[in-house]
C-alpha positions as CSV (number, residue, x, y, z in Angstrom):
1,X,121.0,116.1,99.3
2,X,124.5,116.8,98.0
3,X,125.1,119.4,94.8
4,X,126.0,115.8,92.8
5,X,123.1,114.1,94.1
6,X,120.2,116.9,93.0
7,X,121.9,116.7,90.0
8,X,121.8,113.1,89.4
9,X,118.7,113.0,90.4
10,X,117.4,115.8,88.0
11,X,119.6,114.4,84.7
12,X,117.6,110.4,85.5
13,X,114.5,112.5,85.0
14,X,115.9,113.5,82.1
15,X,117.0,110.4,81.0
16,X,113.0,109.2,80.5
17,X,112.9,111.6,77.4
18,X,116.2,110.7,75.6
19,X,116.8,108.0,73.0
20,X,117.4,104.5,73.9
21,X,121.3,103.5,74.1
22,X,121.9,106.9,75.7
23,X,124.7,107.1,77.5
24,X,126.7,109.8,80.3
25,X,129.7,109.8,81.9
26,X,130.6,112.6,84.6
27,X,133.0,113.0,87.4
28,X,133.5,115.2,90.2
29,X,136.5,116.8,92.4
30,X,136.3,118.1,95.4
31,X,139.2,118.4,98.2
32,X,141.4,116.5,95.9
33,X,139.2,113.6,95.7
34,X,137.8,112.6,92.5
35,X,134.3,110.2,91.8
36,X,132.5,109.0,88.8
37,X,129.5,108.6,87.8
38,X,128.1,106.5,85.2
39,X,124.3,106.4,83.8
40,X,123.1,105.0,80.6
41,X,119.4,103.8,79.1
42,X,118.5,101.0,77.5
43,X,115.4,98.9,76.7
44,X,115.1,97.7,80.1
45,X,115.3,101.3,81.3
46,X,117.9,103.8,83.1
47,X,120.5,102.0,85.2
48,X,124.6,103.0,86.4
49,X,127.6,101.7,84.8
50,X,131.1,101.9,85.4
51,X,132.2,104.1,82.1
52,X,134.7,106.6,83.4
53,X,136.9,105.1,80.6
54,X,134.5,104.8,77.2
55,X,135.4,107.3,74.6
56,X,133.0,110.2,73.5
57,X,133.8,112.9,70.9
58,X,134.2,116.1,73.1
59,X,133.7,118.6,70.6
60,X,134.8,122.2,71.4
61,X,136.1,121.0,75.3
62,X,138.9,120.9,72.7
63,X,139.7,124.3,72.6
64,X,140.3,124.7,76.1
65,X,143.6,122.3,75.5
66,X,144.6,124.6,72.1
67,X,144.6,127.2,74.8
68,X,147.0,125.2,76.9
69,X,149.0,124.8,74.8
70,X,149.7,128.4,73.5
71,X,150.0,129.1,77.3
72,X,152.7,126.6,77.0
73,X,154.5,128.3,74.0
74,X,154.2,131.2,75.9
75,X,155.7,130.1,79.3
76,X,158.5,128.2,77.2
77,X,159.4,131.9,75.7
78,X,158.6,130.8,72.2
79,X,156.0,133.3,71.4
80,X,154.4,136.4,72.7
81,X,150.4,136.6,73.2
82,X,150.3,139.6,71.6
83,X,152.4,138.5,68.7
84,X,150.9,139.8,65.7
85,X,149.9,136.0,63.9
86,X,151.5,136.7,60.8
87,X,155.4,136.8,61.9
88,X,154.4,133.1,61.9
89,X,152.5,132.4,58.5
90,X,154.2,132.1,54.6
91,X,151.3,133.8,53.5
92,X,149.7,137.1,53.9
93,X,145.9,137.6,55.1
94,X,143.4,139.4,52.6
95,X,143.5,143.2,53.9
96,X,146.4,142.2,56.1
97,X,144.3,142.4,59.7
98,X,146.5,142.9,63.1
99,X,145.5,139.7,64.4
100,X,147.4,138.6,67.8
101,X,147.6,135.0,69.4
102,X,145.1,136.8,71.9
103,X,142.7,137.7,69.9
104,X,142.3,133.9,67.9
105,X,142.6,132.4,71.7
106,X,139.6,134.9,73.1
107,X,137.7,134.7,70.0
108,X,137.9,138.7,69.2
109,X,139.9,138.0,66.3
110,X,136.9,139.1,63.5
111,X,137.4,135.8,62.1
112,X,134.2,134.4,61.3
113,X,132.5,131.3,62.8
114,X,133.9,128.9,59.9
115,X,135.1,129.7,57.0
116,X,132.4,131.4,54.0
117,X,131.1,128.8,51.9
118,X,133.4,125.7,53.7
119,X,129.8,123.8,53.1
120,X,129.4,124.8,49.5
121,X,132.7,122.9,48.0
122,X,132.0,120.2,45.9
123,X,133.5,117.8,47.9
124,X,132.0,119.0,51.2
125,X,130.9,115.7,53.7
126,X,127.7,116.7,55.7
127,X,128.0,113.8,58.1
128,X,131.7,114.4,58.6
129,X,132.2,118.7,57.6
130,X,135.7,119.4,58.8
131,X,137.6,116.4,57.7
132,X,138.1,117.1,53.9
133,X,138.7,120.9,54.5
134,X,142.4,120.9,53.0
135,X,145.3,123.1,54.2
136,X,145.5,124.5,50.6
137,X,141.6,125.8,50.8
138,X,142.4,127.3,54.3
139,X,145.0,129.5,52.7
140,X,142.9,130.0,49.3
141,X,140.6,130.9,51.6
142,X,142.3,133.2,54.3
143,X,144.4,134.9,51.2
144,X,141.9,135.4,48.8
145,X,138.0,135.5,50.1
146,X,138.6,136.6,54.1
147,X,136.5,139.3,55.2
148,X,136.5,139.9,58.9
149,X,133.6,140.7,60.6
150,X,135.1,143.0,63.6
151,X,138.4,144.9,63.9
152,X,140.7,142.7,65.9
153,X,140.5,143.1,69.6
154,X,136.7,144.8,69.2
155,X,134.4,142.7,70.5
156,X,134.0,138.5,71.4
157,X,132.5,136.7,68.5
158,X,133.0,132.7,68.6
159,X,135.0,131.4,65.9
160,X,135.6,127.6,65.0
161,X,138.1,129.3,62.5
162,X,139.7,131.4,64.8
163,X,140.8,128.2,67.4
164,X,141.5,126.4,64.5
165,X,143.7,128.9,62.6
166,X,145.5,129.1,65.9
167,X,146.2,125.3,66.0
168,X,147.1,125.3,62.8
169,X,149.7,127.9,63.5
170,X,151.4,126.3,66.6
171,X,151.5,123.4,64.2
172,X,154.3,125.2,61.9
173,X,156.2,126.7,64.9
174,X,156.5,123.7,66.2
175,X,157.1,122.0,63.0
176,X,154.5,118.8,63.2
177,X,150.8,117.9,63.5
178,X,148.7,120.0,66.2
179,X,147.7,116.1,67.6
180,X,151.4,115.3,68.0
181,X,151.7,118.1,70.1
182,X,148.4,117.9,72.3
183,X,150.0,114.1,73.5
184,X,153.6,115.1,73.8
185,X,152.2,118.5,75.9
186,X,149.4,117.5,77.7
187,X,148.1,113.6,76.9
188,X,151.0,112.2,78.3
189,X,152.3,114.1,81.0
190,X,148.8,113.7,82.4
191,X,148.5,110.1,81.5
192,X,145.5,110.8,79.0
193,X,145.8,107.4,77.7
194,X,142.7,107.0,75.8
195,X,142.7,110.6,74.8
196,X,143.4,110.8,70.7
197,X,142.1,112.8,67.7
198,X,141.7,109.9,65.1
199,X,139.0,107.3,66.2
200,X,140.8,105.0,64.6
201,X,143.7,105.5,67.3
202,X,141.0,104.5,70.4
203,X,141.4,101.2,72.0
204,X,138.9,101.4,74.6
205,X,134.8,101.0,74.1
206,X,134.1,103.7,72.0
207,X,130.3,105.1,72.2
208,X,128.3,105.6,69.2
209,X,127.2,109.0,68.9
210,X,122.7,109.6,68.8
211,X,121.0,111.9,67.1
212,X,117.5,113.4,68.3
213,X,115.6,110.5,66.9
214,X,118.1,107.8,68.5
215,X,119.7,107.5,65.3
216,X,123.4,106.5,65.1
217,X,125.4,109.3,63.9
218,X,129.4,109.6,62.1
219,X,132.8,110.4,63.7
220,X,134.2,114.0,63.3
221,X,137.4,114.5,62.3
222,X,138.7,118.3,63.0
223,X,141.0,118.3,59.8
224,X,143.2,120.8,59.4
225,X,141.2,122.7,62.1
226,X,141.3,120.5,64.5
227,X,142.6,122.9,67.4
228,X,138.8,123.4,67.4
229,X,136.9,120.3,68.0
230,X,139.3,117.2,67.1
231,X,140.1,115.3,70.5
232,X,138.2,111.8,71.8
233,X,138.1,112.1,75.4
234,X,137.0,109.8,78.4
235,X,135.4,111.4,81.8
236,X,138.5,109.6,83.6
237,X,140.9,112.1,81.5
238,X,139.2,114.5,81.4
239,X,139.1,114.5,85.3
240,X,143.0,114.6,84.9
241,X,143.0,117.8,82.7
242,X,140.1,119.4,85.0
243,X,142.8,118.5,87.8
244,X,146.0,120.3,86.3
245,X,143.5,123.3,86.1
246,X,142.7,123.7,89.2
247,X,146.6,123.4,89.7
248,X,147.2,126.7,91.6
249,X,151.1,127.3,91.0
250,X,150.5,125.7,87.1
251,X,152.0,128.4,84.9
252,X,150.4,127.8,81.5
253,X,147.2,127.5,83.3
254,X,148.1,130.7,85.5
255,X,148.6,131.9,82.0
256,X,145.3,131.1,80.8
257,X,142.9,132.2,83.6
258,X,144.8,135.7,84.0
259,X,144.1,136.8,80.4
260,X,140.0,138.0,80.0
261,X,137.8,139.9,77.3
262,X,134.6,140.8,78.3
263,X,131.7,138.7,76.0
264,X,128.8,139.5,77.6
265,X,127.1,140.6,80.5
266,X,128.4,138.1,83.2
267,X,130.7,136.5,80.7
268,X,134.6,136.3,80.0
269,X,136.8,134.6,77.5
270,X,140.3,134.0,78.3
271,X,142.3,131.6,76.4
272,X,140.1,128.7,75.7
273,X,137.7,129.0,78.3
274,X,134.7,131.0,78.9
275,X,134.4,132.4,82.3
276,X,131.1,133.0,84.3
277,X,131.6,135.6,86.9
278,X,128.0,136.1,88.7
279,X,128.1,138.4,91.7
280,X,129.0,137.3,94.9
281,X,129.9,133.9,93.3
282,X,133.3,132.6,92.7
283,X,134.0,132.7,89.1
284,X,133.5,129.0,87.3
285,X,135.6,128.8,84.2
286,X,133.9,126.3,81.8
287,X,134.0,124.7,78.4
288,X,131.4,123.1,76.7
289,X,131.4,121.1,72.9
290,X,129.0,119.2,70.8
291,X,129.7,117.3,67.4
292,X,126.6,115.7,65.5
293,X,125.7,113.2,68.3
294,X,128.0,114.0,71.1
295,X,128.6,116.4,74.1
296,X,130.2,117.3,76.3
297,X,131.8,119.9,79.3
298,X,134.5,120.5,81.6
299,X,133.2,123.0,85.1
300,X,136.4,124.4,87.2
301,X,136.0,126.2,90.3
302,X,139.7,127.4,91.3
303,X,138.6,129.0,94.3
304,X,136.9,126.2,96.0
305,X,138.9,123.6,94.1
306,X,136.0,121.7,92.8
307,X,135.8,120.4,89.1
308,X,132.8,118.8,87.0
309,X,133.7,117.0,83.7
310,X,130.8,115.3,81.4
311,X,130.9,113.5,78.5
312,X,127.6,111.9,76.8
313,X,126.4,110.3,73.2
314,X,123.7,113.3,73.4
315,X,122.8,115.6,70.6
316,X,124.6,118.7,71.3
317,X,121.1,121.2,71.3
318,X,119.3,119.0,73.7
319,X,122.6,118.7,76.1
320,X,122.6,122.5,76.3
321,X,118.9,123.2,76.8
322,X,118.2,120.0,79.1
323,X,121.3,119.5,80.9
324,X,123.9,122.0,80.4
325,X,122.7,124.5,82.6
326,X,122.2,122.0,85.8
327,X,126.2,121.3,85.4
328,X,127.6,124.7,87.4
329,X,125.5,124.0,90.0
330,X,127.9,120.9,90.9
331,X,131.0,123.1,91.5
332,X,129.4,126.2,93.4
C-alpha cells in the first residue's frame, strides 16, 4: 500500500468514532501531480465525495500566508525582517520592547498567546472570541496593560497576538485591510477563488463546523487579528498554495524557509511555518489550525516535492490527537 492509501485507510477507522455529518477533504502532490480525496459520514455510514471545493475554516494554516506576505514586503524592499516593529506603529508599546518583524513571524516576540483578559470584556462573544476585539482595545491594550513574557528574540512561545499584531501592521504599511492584501498577493495570483475571510464572501458549499458531541458550532471571524486565524479555505486552494511552496526558485517562499529559531527539540519556526527536522529525514515544514469546530493542515516536503493539505468540520483537539500526527507520514 501507498503512504496515501495507509492513511486513508487508518483516518475511515477513524471516522467510526466521529460525529455524524463529519466531513474531510485532503489532497496530495507528488511529481507535480496533484489528487483529492474526499470522505465524509453520514447516517448511512462512511462513504467518498468529491469536495475538493467546499469551504472549511482553516484556522491558524492562516499564519503561514501572514508569513508570505511579509516575505513579500521583504522581497519588494518595503521592509527589513529585522526592522524594529515600532518605525511602523503611531503608538508606543508599554516598556517600549525591541520587537522585530522576525521575532512576531517566529513567535519569539514575548507577546503573549492572546491578549490578558481579551475574554473578560463585557462585550466578549464565546462562540465567536476574536470578532468584536476592536483596533482601539488592541492599542489600549498593547500601550497601557502589555507585559511580555520573554525578552524578544529569547525563546519560541506561540502567540495568536504576535501573528496578529503583525497583520495588523502590514495592514497600515500598506494602507488597507490585511484581507485586501492576502487576495491581491496570494488569492489571486494563485487563483484561490473560494479563498475569503468573511463567510459571508463564500459562494461555494460551505461546511458547518461539529463540535465533540456532533453539535453545530459558529463562524470565526479573526477581527482585527485576523493575520492569525481569519481565512476560509478549500483543499483545492490550498493544494495551490501548498504548490507555490514547494516552488524552488519562489523568492518570498525562499524567504520564508531560510529564516529558523529553534522551538524545541526537533522543531523550528521560520516565518509562519513550523519545521520538523527528524534525523536522517528531510525536513517537512507544516502548519496546522483549529477554530471551534474546524481543522485543518498544510504538509510540504521541498526536498522530495511532495505536499499534503487537509481540511475537516473536526473539533480541533480530536484532529490533533486522532489524526494530526498520521498526516507527515504522507509526504516522507
Amino acid at each position: 500500500m501507498t503512504n496515501i492509501e495507509v492513511f486513508i485507510s487508518k483516518i475511515k477507522t477513524i471516522l467510526e468514532i466521529l460525529p455524524v455529518h463529519t466531513q474531510l477533504s485532503f489532497s496530495t502532490i507528488e511529481k507535480g501531480k496533484t489528487k483529492f480525496y474526499g470522505l465524509n459520514k453520514d447516517e448511512n455510514g462512511i462513504g467518498y465525495l468529491n469536495n475538493q471545493s467546499f469551504a472549511f475554516e482553516i484556522g491558524s494554516v492562516t499564519k503561514a500566508f501572514t508569513g508570505n506576505i511579509l516575505a513579500q514586503l521583504i522581497d519588494e524592499g518595503k521592509v527589513k525582517l529585522d526592522d524594529p516593529i515600532r518605525n511602523f506603529l503611531s503608538f508606543e508599546l508599554k516598556g517600549n520592547p525591541s520587537i522585530t518583524f522576525k521575532h512576531l513571524a517566529q513567535h519569539t516576540s514575548g507577546l503573549p498567546r492572546m491578549p490578558k483578559g481579551y475574554d473578560d470584556r463585557e462585550n466578549f462573544i464565546k462562540e465567536n472570541p476574536f470578532s468584536n476585539y476592536s483596533e482601539e482595545e488592541l492599542i489600549s491594550y498593547l500601550t497601557k496593560k502589555l507585559e511580555i513574557e520573554s525578552e524578544p528574540g529569547e525563546k519560541a512561545a506561540y502567540s495568536n497576538l504576535g501573528s496578529g499584531v503583525l497583520s495588523y501592521i502590514i495592514s497600515k504599511i500598506e494602507e488597507r485591510p490585511f484581507s485586501e492584501i492576502v487576495e491581491e498577493k496570494i488569492f489571486r495570483p494563485l487563483n484561490m477563488s473560494n479563498s475569503k475571510f468573511n463567510v459571508k464572501d463564500i459562494s461555494t458549499n460551505m461546511i458547518k463546523g461539529l463540535d465533540k458531541e456532533g453539535n453545530f458550532t459558529s463562524f470565526w471571524d479573526g477581527g482585527i487579528l485576523n493575520g492569525c486565524l481569519g481565512i476560509i479555505s478549500t483543499t483545492e486552494d490550498l493544494a495551490k498554495f501548498a504548490g507555490m511552496t514547494l516552488d524552488p526558485l519562489n523568492n518570498p517562499v525562499i524567504l520564508q524557509v531560510k529564516h529558523v529559531f529553534p522551538a524545541k527539540p526537533e522543531i523550528y519556526t521560520n516565518l509562519g511555518w513550523l519545521v520538523i527536522n527528524l534525523p536522517g529525514v528531510d525536513p517537512v515544514l507544516k502548519i496546522n489550525g483549529g477554530t471551534a469546530g474546524y481543522a485543518a493542515s498544510i504538509f510540504v516536503n521541498r526536498e522530495k516535492q511532495k505536499a499534503f493539505t487537509f481540511c475537516s468540520n473536526i473539533q480541533p483537539d480530536r484532529y490533533m490527537e486522532l489524526i494530526e500526527p498520521l498526516c507527515i507520514e504522507t509526504v516522507k
